[in-house]
SETOR-472781 format. One record per residue: residue in three letters; x, y, z of N, C-alpha, C, O in turn. Coordinates in steps of 0.1 Angstrom, whole numbers, always signed. Layout:
N
<'ALA'; <X; Y; Z>; <X; Y; Z>; <X; Y; Z>; <X; Y; Z>>
...
END
This chain:
150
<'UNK'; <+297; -144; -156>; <+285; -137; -152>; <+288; -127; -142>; <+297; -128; -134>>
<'UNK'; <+279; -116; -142>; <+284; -105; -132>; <+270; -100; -126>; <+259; -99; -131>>
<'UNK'; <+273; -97; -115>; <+260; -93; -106>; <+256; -76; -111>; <+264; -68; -112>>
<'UNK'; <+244; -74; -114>; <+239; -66; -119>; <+234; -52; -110>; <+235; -40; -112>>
<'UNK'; <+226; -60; -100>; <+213; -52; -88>; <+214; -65; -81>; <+217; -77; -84>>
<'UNK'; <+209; -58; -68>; <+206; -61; -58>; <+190; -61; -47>; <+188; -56; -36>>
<'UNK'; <+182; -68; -54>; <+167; -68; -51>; <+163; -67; -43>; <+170; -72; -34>>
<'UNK'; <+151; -58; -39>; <+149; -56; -27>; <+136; -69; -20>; <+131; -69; -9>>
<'UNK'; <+134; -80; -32>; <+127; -91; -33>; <+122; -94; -48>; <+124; -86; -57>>
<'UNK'; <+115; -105; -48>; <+115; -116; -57>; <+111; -100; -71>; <+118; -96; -80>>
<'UNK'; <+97; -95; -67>; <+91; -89; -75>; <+102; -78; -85>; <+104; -76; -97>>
<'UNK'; <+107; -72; -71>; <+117; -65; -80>; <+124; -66; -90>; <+126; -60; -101>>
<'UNK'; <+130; -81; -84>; <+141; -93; -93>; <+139; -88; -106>; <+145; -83; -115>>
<'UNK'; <+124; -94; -104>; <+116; -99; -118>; <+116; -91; -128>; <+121; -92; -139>>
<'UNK'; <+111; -79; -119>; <+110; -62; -128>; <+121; -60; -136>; <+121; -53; -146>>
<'UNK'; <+129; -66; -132>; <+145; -54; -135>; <+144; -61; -148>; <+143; -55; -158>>
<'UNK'; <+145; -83; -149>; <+145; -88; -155>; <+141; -89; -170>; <+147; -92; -180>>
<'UNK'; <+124; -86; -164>; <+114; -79; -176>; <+122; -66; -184>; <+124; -68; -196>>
<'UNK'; <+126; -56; -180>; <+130; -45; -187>; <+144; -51; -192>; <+145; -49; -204>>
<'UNK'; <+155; -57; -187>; <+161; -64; -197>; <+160; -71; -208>; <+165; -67; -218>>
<'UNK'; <+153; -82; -206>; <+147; -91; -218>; <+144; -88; -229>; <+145; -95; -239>>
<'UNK'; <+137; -72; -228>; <+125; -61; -234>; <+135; -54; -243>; <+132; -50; -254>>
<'UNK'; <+155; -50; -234>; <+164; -45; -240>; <+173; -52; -249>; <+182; -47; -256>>
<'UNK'; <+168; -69; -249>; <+176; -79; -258>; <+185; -85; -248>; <+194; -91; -253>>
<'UNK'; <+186; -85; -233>; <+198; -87; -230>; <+192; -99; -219>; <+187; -95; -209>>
<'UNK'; <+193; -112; -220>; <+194; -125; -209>; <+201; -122; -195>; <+213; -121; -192>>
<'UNK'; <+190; -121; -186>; <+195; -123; -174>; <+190; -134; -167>; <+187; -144; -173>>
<'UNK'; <+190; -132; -155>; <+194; -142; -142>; <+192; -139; -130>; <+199; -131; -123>>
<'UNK'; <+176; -146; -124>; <+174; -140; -110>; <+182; -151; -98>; <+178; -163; -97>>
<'UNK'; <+193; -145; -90>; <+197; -157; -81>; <+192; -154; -65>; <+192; -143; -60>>
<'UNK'; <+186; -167; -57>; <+182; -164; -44>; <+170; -164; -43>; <+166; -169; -33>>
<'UNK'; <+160; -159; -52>; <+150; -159; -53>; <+142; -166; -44>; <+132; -159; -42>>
<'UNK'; <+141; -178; -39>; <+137; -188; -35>; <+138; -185; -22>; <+128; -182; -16>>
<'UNK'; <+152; -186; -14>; <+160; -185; -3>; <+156; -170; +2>; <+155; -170; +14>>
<'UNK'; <+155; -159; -5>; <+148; -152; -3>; <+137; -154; +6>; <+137; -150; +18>>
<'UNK'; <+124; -162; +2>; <+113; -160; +2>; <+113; -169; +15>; <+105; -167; +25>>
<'UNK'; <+122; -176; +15>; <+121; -187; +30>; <+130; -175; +43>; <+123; -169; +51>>
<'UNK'; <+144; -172; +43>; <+149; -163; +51>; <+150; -146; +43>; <+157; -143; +33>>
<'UNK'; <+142; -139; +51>; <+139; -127; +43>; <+149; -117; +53>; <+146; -110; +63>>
<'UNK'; <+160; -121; +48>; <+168; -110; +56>; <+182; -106; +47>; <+181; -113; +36>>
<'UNK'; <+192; -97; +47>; <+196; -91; +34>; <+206; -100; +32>; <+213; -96; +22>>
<'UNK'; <+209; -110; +35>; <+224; -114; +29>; <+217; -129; +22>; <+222; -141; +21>>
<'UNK'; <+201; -124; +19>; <+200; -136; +10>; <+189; -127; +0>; <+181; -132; -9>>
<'UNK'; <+190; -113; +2>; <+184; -102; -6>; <+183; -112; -27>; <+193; -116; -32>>
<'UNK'; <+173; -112; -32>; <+175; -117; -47>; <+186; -106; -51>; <+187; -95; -47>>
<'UNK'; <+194; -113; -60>; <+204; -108; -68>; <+199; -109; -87>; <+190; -117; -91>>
<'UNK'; <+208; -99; -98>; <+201; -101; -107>; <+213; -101; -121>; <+216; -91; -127>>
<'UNK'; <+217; -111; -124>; <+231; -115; -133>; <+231; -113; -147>; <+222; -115; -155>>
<'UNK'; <+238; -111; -148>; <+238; -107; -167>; <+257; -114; -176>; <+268; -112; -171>>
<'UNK'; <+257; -119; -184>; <+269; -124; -190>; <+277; -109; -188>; <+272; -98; -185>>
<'UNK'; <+290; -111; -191>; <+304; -103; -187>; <+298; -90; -199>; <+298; -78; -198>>
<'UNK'; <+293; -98; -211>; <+295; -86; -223>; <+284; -77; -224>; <+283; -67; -232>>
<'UNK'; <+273; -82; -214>; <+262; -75; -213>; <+262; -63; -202>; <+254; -53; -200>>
<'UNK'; <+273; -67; -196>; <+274; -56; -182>; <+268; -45; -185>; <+256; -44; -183>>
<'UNK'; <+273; -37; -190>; <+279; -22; -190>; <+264; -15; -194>; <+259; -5; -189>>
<'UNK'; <+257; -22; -205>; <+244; -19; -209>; <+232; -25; -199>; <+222; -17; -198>>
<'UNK'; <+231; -33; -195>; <+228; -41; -181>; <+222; -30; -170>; <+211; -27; -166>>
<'UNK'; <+240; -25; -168>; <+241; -20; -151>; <+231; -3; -157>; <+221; +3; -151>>
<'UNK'; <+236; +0; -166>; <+228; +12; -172>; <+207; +16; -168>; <+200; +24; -162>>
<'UNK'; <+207; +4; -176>; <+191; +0; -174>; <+188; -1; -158>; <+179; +5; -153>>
<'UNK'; <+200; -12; -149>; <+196; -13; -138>; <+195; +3; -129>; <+186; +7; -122>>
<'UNK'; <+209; +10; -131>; <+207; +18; -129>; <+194; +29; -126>; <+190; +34; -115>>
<'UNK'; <+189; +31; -138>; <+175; +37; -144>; <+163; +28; -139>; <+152; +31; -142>>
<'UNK'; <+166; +22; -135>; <+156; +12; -125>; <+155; +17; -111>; <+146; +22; -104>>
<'UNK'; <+165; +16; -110>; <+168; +16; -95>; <+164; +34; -93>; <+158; +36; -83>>
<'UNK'; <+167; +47; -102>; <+165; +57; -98>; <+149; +60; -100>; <+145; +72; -99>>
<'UNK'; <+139; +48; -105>; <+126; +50; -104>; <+120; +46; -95>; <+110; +51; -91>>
<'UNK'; <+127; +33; -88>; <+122; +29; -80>; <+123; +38; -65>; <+115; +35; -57>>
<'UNK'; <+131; +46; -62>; <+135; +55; -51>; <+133; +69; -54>; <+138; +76; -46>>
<'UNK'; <+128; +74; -62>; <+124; +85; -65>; <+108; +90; -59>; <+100; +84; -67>>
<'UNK'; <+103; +97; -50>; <+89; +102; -44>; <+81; +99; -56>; <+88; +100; -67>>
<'UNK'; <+71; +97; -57>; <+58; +99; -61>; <+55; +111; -67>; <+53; +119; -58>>
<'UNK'; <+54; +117; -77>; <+47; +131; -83>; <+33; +135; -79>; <+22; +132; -82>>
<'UNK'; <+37; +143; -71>; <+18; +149; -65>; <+22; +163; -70>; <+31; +170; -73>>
<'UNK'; <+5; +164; -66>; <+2; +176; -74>; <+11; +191; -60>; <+18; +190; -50>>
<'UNK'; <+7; +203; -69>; <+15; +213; -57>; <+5; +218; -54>; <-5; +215; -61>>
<'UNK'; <+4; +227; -44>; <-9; +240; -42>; <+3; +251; -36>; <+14; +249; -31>>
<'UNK'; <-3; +264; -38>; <-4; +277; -35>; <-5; +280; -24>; <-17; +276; -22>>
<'UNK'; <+1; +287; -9>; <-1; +293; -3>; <-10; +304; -2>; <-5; +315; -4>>
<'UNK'; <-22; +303; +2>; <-27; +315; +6>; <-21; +325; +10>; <-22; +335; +3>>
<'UNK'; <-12; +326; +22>; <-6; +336; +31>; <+3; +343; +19>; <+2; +353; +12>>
<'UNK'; <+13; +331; +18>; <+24; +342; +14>; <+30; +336; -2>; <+42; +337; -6>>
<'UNK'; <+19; +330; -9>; <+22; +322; -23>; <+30; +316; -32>; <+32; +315; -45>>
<'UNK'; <+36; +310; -15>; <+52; +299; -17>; <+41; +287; -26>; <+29; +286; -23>>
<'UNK'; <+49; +279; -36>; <+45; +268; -38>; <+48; +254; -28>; <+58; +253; -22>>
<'UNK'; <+43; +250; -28>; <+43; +237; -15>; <+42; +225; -25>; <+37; +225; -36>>
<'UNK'; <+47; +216; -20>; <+43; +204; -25>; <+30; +196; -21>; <+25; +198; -10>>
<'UNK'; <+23; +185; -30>; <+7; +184; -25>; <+11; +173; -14>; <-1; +170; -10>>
<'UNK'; <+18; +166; -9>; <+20; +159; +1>; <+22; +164; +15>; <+27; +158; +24>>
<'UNK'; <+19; +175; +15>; <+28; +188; +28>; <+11; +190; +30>; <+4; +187; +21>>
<'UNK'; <+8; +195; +43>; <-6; +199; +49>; <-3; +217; +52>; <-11; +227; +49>>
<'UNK'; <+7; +217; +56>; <+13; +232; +56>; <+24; +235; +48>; <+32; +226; +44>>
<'UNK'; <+26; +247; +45>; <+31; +258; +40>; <+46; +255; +47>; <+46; +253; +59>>
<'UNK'; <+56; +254; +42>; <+68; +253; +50>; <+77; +271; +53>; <+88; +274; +58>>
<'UNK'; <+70; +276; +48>; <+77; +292; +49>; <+68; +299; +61>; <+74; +305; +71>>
<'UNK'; <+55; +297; +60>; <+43; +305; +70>; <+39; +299; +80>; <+33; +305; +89>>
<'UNK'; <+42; +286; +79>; <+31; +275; +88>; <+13; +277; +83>; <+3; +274; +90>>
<'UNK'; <+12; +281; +72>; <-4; +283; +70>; <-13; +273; +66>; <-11; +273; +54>>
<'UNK'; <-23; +262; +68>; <-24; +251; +64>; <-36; +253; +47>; <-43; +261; +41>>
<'UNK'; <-32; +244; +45>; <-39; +238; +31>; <-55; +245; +27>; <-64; +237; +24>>
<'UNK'; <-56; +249; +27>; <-73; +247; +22>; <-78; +240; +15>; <-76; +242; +3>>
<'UNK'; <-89; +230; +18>; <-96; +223; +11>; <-104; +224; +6>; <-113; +231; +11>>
<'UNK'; <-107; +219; -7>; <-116; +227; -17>; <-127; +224; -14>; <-128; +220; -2>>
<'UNK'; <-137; +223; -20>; <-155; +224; -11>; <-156; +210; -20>; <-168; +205; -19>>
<'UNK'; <-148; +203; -27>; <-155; +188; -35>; <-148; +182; -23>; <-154; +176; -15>>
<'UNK'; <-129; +186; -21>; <-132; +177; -10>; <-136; +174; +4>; <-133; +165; +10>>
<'UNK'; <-143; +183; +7>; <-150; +182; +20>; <-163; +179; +18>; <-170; +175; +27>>
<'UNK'; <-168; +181; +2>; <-184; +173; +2>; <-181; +159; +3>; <-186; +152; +11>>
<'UNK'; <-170; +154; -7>; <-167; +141; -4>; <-165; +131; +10>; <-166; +119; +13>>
<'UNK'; <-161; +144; +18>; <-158; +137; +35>; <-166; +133; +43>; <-166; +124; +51>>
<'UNK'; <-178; +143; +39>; <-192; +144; +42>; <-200; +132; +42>; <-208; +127; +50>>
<'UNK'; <-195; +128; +24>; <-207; +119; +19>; <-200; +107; +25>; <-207; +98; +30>>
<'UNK'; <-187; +107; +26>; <-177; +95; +35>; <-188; +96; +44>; <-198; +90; +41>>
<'UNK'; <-187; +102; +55>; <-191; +103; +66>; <-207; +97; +70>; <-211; +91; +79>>
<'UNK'; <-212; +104; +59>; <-226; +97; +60>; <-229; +85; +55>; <-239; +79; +58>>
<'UNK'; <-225; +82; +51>; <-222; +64; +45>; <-222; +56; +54>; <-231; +50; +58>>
<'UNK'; <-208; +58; +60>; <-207; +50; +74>; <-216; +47; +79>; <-221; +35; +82>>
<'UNK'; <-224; +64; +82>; <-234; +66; +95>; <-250; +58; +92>; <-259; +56; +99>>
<'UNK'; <-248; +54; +80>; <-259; +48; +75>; <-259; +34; +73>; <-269; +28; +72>>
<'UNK'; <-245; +29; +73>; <-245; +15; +74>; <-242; +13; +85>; <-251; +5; +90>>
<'UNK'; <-233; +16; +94>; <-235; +11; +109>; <-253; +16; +120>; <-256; +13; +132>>
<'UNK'; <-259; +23; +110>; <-276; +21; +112>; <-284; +10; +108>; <-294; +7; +113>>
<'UNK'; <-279; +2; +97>; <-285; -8; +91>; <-280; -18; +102>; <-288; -25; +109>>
<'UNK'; <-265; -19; +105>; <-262; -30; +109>; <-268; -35; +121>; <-268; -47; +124>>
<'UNK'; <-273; -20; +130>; <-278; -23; +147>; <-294; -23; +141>; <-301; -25; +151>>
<'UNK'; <-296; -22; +137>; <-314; -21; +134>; <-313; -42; +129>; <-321; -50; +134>>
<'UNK'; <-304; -44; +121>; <-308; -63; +112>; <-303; -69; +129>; <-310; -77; +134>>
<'UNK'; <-291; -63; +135>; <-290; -67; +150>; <-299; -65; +161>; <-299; -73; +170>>
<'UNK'; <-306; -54; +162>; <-319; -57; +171>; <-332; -64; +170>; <-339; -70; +179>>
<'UNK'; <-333; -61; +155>; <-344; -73; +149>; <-342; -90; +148>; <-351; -98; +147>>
<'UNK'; <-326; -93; +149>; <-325; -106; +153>; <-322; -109; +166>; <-320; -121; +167>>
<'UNK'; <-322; -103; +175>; <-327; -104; +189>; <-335; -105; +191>; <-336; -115; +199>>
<'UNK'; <-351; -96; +185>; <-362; -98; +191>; <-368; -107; +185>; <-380; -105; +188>>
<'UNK'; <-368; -115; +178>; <-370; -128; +171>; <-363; -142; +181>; <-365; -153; +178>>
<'UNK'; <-357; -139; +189>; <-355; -152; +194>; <-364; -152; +210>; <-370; -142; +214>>
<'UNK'; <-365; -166; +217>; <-372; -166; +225>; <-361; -157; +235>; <-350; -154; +231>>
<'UNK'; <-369; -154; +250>; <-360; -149; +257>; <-353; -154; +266>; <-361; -159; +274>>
<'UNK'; <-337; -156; +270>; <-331; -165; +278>; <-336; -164; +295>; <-340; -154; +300>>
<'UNK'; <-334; -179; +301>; <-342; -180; +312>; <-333; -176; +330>; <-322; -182; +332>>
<'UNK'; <-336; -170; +335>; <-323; -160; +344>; <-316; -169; +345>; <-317; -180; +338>>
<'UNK'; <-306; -166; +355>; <-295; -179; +357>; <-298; -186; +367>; <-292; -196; +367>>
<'UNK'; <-307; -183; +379>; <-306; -187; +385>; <-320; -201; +387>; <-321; -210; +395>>
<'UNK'; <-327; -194; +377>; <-338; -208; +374>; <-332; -222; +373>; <-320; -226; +373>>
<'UNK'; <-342; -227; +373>; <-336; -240; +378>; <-339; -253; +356>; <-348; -252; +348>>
<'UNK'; <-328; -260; +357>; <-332; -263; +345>; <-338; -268; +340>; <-346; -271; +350>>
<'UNK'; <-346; -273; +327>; <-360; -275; +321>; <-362; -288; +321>; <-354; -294; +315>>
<'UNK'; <-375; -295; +327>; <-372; -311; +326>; <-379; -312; +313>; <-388; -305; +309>>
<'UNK'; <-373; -324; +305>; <-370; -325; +296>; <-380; -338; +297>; <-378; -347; +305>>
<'UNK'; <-394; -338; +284>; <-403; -353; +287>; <-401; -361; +273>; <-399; -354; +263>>
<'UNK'; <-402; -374; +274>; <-405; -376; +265>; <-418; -381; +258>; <-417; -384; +246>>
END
């Protein structure tokens, strides 16, 4: 058997696993376990495949591994100033320093965020002052305590 990848934990393991199985090819999660108890790299899950399976194996793993480290696909926007494309993860323009403009849904949306909040942290102090003034009122501190008859 030959070590395939190198997990970055159990889930991963699993992942790579699943897409093998799916390619016809029997693997092997090792550590797994030992992982989960000391989570430090030299008990990182490991992921095994028979000697004849390698080559198609390491391939898949390969193609795993360059999905799993590859950015996220976001959207781009347009420069106003000077109509460099930017990536949609950037707030500014990396040519101009000019920032982003936001479109008017999403600042209705920030809005309507905003007023949400503002309306439940109103509910919450209004059910909180109304269960205040429903209790009797406490007696100073310095009163003396309540004799108690039977």
């Amino acid at each position: 058997m030959k070590k395939v990848y190198l997990a970055k934990d159990r889930v991963d393991a699993d992942l790579l696993k699943e897409l093998l199985a799916d390619a016809g090819i029997r693997a092997s999660a090792q550590d797994e376990l030992v992982f989960s108890l000391y989570p430090i790299p030299a008990f990182y899950p490991t992921v095994w495949v028979h000697d004849e399976d390698y080559a198609a194996a390491r391939a898949i793993a390969g193609e795993f591994e360059r999905s799993q480290n590859s950015p996220p696909a976001t959207a781009t926007w347009t420069c106003p100033k000077c109509g460099e494309r930017v990536e949609g993860r950037f707030k500014e323009c990396w040519k101009c320093d000019a920032e982003v403009k936001e479109s008017e849904e999403t600042v209705a949306l920030a809005r309507r965020g905003v007023m949400l909040f503002v309306a439940v942290v109103a509910v919450l102090l209004v059910v909180f002052l109304l269960a205040r003034s429903n209790r009797p009122p406490m007696p100073p501190r310095d009163a003396p305590p309540p004799i108690l008859r039977r």
